[in-house]
C-alpha positions, 0 to 999 in steps of 0.5 A: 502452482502458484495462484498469481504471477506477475513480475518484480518491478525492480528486476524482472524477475517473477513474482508469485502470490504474497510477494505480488500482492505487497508490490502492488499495495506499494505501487498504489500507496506510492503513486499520487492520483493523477500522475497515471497517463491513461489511468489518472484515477489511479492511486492514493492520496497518501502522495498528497499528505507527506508535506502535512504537518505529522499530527493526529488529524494528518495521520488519520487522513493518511489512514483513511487514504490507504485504506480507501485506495486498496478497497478501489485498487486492490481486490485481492485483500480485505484491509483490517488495520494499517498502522504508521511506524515513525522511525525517531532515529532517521528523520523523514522516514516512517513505515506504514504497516498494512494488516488484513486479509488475502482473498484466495478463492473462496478462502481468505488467509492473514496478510501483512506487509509494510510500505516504507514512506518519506516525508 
């Protein structure tokens, strides 16, 4: 049995466990803070960053805001590492790869998932 249950915003179909969790890292990396009617707390600056020039203060401001949102947003995992993959061949598109770990109970296993991005 399954320890999570939710629903694929996309279909509707059911979600469980891993696949949840990487939906709900997308929906809170993906939503600007203040966009949320009733929960205008709700997200991440990472929204905030995607017209910023692409250096190196703008990719540790995108580092410091995914990380922060998940530690509020996302209790289910313990964030260790995110990383911006810039696709040189597509311009605009770049992925951010969150690493960390998924908290079970009282146990915790390795989680990754990446977050496609747009600026």
């Amino acid at each position: 049995m399954p320890a999570y249950l939710g629903m694929d915003a996309a279909s509707g179909r059911r979600l469980t466990d891993v696949d949840h969790l990487s939906q709900s890292v997308g929906k809170v990396l993906g939503t600007a803070i203040g966009t949320r009617l009733r929960r205008r707390a709700f997200g991440a600056r990472a929204a905030d960053l995607i017209d910023a020039p692409l250096n190196g203060v703008a990719i540790l401001q995108l580092y410091t805001a995914a990380a922060t949102a998940l530690m509020r947003w996302e209790p289910r995992i313990k964030v260790r590492r995110v990383v911006l993959d810039i696709d040189s061949a597509r311009a605009g598109r770049a992925t951010l790869y969150v690493y960390g770990e998924r908290i079970a109970g009282l146990s915790s296993q390795p989680f990754t998932t990446t977050v496609p991005l747009s600026y």
